[in-house]
C-alpha positions as CSV (number, residue, x, y, z in Angstrom):
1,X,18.5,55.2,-30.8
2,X,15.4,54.1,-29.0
3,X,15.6,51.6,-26.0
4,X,14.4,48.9,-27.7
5,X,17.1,48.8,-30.1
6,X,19.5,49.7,-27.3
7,X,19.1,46.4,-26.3
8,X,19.6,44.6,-29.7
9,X,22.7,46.2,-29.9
10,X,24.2,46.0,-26.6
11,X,27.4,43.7,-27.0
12,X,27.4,40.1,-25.3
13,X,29.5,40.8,-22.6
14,X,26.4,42.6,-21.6
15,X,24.5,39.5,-21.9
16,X,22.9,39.8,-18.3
17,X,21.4,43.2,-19.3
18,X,20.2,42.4,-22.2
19,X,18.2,39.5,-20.6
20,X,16.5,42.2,-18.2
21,X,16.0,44.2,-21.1
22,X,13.9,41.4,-22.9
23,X,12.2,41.0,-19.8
24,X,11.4,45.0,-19.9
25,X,10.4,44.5,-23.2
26,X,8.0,41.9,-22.2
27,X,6.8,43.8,-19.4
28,X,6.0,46.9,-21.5
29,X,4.1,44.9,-24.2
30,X,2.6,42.3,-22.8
31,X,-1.1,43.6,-23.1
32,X,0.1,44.7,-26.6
33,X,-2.2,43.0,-29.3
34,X,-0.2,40.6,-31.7
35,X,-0.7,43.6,-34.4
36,X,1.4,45.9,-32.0
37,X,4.1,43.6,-31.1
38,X,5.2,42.7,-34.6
39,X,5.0,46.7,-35.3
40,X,7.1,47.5,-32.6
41,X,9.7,44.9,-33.4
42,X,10.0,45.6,-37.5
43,X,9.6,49.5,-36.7
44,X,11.8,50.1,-33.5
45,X,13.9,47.0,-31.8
46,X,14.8,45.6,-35.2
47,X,13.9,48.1,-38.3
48,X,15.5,46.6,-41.5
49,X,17.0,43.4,-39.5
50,X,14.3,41.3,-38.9
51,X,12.8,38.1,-40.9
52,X,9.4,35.9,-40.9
53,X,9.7,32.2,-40.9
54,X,6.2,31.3,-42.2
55,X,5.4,26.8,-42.6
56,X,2.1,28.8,-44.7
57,X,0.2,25.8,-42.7
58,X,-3.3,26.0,-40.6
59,X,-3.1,29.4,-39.4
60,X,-0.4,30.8,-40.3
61,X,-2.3,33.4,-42.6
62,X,-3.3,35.4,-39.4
63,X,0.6,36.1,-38.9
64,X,1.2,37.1,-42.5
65,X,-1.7,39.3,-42.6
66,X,-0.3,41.1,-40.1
67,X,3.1,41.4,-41.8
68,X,1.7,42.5,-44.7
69,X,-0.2,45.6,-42.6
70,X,3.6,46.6,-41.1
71,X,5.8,46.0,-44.2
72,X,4.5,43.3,-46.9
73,X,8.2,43.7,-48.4
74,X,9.4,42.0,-45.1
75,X,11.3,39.2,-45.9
76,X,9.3,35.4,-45.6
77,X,11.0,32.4,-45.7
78,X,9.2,29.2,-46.4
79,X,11.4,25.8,-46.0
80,X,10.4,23.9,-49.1
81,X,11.3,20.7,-47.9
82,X,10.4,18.7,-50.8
83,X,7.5,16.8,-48.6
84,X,5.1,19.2,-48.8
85,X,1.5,18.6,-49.4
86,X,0.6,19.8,-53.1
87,X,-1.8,22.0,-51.2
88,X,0.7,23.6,-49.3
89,X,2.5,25.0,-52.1
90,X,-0.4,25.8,-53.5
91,X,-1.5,28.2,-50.6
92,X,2.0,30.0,-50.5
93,X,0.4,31.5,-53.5
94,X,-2.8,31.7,-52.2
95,X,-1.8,33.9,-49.9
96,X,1.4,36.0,-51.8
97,X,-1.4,36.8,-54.0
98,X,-4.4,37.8,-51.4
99,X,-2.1,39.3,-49.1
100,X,0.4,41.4,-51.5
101,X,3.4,39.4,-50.1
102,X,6.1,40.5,-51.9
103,X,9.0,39.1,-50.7
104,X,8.8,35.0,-50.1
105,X,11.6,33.0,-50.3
106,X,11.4,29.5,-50.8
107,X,14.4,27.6,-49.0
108,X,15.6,24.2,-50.0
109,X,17.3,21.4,-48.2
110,X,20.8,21.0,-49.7
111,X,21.0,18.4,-52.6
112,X,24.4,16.6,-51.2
113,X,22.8,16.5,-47.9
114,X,19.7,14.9,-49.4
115,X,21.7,12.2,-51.9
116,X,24.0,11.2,-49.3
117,X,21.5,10.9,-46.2
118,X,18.4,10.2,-47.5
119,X,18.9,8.6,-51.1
120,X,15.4,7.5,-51.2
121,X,13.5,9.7,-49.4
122,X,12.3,8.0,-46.5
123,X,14.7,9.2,-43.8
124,X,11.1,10.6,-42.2
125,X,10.1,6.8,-41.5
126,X,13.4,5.9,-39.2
127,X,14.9,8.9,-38.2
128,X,12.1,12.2,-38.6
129,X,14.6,14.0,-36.7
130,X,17.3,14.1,-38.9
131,X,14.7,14.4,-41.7
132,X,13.9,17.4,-39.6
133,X,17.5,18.6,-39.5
134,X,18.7,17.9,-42.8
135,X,15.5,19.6,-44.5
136,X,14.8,22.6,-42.3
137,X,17.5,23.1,-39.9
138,X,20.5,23.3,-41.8
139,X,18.9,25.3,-44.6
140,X,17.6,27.8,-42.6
141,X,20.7,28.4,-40.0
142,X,22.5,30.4,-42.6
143,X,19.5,32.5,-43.0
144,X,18.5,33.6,-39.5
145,X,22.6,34.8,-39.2
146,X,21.6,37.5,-41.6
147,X,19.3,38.8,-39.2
148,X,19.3,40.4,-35.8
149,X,15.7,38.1,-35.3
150,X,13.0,36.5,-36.2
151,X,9.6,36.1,-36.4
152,X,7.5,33.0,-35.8
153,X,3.5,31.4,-35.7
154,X,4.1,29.8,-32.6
155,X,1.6,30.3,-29.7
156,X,1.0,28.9,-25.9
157,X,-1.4,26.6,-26.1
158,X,0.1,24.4,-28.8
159,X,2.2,22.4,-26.7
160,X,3.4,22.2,-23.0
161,X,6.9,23.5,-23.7
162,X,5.0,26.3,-25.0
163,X,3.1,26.7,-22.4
164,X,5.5,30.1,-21.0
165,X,6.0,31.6,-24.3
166,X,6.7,35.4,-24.3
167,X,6.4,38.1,-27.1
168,X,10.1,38.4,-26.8
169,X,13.0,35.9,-26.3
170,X,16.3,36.8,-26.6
171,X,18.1,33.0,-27.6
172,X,21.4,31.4,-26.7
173,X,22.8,32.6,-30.5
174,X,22.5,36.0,-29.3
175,X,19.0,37.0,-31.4
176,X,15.9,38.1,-30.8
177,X,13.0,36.2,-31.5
178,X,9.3,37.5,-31.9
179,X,6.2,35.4,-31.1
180,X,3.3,38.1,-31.6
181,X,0.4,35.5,-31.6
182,X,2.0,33.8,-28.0
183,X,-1.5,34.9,-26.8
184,X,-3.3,33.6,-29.1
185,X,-6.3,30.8,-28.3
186,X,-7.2,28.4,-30.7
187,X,-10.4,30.4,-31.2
188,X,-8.6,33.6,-31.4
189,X,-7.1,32.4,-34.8
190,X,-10.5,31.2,-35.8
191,X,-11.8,34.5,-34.9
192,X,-9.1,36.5,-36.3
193,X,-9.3,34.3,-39.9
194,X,-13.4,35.0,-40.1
195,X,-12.9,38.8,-39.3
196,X,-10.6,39.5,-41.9
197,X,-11.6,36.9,-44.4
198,X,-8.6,35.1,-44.9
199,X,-8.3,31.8,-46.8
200,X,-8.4,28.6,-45.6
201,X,-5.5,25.9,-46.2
202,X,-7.1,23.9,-48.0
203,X,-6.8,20.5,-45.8
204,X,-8.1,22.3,-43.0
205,X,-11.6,21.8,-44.0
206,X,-10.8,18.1,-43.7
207,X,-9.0,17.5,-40.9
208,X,-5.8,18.6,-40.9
209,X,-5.5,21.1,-38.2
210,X,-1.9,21.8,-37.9
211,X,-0.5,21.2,-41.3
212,X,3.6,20.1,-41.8
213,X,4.9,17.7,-44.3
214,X,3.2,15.3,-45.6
215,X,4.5,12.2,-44.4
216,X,4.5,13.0,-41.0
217,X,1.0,14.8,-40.6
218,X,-2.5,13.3,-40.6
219,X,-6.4,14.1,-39.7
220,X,-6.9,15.2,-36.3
221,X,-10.3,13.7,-35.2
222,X,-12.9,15.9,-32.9
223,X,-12.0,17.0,-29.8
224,X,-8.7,16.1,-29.8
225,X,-5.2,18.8,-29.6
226,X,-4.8,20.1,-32.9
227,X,-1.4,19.4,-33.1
228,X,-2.2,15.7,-32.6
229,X,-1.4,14.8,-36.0
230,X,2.1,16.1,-36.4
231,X,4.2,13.2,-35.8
232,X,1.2,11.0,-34.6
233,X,3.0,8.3,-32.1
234,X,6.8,9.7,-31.6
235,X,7.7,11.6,-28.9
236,X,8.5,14.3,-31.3
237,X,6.7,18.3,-31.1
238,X,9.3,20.3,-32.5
239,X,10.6,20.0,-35.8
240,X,13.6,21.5,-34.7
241,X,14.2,25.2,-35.7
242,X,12.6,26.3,-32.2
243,X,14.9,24.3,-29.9
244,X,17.3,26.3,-28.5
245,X,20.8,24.6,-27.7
246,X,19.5,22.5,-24.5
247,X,16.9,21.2,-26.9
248,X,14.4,22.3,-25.7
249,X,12.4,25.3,-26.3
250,X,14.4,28.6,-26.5
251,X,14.3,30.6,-23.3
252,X,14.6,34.2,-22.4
253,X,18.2,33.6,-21.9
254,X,20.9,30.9,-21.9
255,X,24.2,30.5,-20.3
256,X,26.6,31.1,-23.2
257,X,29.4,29.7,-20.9
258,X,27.7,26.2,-20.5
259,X,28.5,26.1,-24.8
260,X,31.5,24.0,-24.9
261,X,31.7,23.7,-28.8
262,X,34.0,26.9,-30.0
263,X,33.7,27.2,-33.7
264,X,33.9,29.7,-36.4
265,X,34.8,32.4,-34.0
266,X,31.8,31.5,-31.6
267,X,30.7,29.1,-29.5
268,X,27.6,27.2,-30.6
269,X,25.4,24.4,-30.2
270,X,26.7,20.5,-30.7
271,X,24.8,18.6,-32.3
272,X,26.8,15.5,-32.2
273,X,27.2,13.4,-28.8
274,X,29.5,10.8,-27.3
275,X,29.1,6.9,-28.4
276,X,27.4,5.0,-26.0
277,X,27.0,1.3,-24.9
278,X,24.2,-0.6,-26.6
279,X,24.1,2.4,-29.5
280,X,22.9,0.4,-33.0
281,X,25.8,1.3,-35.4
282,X,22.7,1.4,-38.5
283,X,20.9,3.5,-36.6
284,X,22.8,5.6,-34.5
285,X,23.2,9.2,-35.8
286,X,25.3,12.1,-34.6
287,X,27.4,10.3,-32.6
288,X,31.4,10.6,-32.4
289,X,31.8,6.6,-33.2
290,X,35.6,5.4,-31.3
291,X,37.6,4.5,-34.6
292,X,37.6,0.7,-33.2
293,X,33.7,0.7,-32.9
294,X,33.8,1.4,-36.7
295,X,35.9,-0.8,-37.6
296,X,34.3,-3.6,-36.4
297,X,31.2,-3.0,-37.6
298,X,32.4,-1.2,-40.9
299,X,29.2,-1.6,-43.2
300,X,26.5,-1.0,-40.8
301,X,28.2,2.2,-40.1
302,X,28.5,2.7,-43.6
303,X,25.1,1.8,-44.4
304,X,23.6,3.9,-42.0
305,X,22.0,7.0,-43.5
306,X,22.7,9.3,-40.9
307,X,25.1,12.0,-40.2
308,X,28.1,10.4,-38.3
309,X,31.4,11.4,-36.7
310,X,34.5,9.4,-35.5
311,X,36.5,9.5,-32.4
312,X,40.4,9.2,-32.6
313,X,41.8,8.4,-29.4
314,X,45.7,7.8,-28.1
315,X,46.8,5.1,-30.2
316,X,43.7,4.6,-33.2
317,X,45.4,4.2,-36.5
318,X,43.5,6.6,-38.5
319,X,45.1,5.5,-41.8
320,X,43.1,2.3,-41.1
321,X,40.0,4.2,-42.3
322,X,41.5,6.2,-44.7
323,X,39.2,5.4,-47.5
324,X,36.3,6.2,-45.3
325,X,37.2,9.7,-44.0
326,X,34.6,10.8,-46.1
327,X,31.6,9.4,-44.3
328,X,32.3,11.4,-40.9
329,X,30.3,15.2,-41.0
330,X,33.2,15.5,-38.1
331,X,36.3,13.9,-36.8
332,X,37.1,14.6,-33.1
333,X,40.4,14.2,-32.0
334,X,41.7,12.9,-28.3
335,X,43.8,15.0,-26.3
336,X,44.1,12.8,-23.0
337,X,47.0,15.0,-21.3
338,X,48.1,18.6,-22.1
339,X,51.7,16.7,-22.2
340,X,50.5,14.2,-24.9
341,X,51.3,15.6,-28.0
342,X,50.5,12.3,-30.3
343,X,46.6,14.1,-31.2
344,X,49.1,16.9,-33.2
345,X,50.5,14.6,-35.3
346,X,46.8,13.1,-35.8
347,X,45.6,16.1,-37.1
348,X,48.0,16.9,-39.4
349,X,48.0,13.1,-40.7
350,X,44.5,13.8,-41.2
351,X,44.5,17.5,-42.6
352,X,47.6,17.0,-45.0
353,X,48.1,13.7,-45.7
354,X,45.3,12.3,-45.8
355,X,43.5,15.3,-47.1
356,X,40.1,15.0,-44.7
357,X,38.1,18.5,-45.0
358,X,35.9,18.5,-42.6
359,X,35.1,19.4,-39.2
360,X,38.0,18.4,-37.6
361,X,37.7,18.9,-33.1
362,X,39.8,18.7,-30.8
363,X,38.3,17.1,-27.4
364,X,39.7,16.0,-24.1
365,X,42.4,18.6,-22.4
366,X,42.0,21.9,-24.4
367,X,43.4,24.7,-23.2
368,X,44.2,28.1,-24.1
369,X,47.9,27.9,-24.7
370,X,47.4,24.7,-27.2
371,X,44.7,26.0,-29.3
372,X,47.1,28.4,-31.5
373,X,49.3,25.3,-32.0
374,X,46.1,22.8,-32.8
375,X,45.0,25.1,-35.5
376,X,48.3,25.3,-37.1
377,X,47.6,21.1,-37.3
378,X,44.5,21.5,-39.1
379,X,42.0,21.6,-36.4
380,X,39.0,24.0,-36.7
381,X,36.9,22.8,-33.9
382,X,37.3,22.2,-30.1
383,X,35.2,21.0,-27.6
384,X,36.7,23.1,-24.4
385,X,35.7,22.5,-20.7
386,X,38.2,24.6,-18.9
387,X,36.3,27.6,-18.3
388,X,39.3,30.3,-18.2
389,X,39.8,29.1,-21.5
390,X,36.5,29.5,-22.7
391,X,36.6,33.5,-21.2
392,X,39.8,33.7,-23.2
393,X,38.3,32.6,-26.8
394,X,35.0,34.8,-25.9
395,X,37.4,37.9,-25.7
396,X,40.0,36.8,-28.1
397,X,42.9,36.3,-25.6
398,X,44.8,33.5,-27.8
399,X,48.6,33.7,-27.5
400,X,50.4,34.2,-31.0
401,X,52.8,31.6,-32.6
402,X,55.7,33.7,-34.5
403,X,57.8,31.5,-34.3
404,X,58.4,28.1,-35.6
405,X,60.7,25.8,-35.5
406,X,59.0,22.9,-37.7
407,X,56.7,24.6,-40.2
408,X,53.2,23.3,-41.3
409,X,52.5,23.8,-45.1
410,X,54.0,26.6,-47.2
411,X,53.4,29.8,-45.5
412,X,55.5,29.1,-42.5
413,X,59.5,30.2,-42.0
414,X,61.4,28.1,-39.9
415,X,63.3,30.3,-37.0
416,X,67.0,30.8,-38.4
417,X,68.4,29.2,-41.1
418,X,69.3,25.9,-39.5
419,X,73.1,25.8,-41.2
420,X,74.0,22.8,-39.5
421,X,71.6,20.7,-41.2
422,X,73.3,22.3,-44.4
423,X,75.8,20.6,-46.7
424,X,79.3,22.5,-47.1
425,X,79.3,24.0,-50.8
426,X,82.4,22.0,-52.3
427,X,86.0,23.3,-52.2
428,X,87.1,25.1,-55.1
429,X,91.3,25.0,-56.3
């Protein structure tokens, strides 16, 4: 095993080291050309584990040309969004043909997602961050788990945030992610394109000089940054599949302990926040709503298009909103006190009778002890701030209940056979 993969194995209680040895990495490439870096990373840190994530806009020809001189069978993935220009998707054949790609996957955004949050398609003109999220977020998260890392187009001089980009990163979900044209000028892709010949997207010719979805790109006039026309007048850079969990641009490393959402066996970003005052209920959007919020302003929340959860607190009659349940991506739960023990019966209200199917959290005081007992309630989320607790779910130090006295569902035995609750068979003569 070579030291490079070394550190893509290493387990994540080593997490320090493998930041230094990202930052070796960096150190012993970083006069590497972009040809060399993506070489080393398909050949010896990742071989067989690594993916390209390829928007086949402006320049993003001079990173699959060098994929297809390391390994043209290396996976692409193209997020097919459904907004594309007509010459985008033209060009992904473009170059599959020219560049003897053979393995491009085109990912779509998920149908329910896209009936139930943006019926009509114009999610982009409100909310082009959930547009975002919805069309190449989500689709692409379950992909990138396959795969030890990842390979992107991105390059310093695009934006400020990008401004420190390295050839490696290792990110907060415990990947590596490889930026071999970090380096890169402007004129070093306009260089690289003539040398090799490579075709043109054809908007470029006309304007377009960083090239994303339709809606949300226009003409870049002279002079001015060519990414000026992605989003032209939000203060929106990122399309979202580079943020890291802070939202901001992945660095080298992140705190795993500062992740407070613990769910499916890891902890992992959050994308939903708390309600706050003066949030618009038809335009807020990942937002744990308090159950009386909601109900006070019932169809704005219901006529809002975006994702949305609910906050049940001490008290909140959740059967109130019974016939609503479905609306909320997530439910979060309120445990005020480790001695209040009314957010149990909440969640199984909501898990059995009520039948909700969701994400269903557990916030407020969550602690090691309780979690065993919350999941026998239905919950399969919690938000934990106690940070003993959080080493304890990192190592899998949960405590075992084996024995119950009231038993949830069908599985469970009750301790003993409780002959006092029994009636006396009848007396025989």
């Amino acid at each position: 095993m070579t030291a490079a993969s070394k550190i893509a194995a290493a387990p994540v209680a080593q997490d320090k080291l493998r930041a230094l040895g990202i930052m070796a990495l960096n150190g012993m490439f970083d006069e590497m050309d972009a040809l060399g870096v993506l070489r080393q990373a398909a050949t010896e840190l990742l071989a067989g584990d690594i993916a390209i994530v390829s928007s086949f806009g402006a320049d993003s020809a001079v990173l699959l040309h060098l994929v297809a001189q390391v390994d043209p069978s290396m996976p692409v993935f193209f997020l097919e969004t459904g907004k594309h220009f007509p010459e985008t998707l033209a060009y992904v054949e473009t170059l599959k043909r020219q560049l003897g790609l053979i393995n491009v996957t085109a990912l779509h955004p998920d149908p329910a997602d896209l009936a139930r949050f943006d019926p009509d398609g114009t999610l982009w003109e409100t909310d082009p961050d959930s547009c975002c999220h919805i069309r190449k977020t989500e689709p692409l998260e379950p992909i990138t788990e396959q795969f030890g890392g990842w390979v992107t187009g991105r390059k310093r001089f695009q934006t400020r945030e990008r401004g420190v980009l390295p050839h490696f990163e290792l990110t907060s979900d415990d990947r590596i992610k490889i930026n071999p044209l970090a380096y890169f000028s402007d004129a070093d892709v306009n260089a690289y394109k003539a040398e090799h010949g490579l075709p043109e997207h054809p908007l470029y010719a006309v304007g377009y000089k960083s090239i994303g979805c339709a809606p949300c790109t226009s003409i870049v006039a002279e002079g001015e940054d060519p990414r000026a026309g992605r989003w032209r007048g939000l203060n929106k850079k990122e399309c979202g599949i580079h943020f890291d969990f802070n939202g901001a641009i992945a660095k080298p490393m992140a705190a795993t302990a500062e992740l407070k959402l613990f769910k499916d066996g890891a902890f992992t970003a959050d994308p939903f926040r708390a309600w706050a005052e003066g949030d618009d209920p038809a335009s807020v959007r990942y937002t744990h709503v308090p159950l009386p919020e909601f109900l006070a302003a019932r169809d704005a929340f219901l006529a809002n298009p975006h994702p949305l959860g609910l906050l049940v607190s001490s008290g909140d009659k959740v059967e109130n909103v019974e016939g609503d349940l479905s609306r909320f991506a997530s439910i979060a739960v309120r445990f005020p006190a480790f001695t209040d023990g009314r957010g149990y019966s909440t969640g199984r209200l909501l898990s059995e009778r009520l039948g909700y199917g969701g994400e269903l959290r557990a916030v407020g005081d969550v602690l090691q002890d309780q979690i065993p007992l919350m999941r026998r309630c239905g919950f399969n989320a919690f938000v934990v701030e106690h940070e003993p607790t959080r080493k304890a779910l990192r190592e899998g130090r949960l405590p075992e209940v084996s024995i119950f006295y009231q038993p949830v569902g069908t599985t469970e035995v009750p301790l003993g056979t409780r002959p006092y609750l029994r009636r006396a068979a009848p007396a025989t003569r």
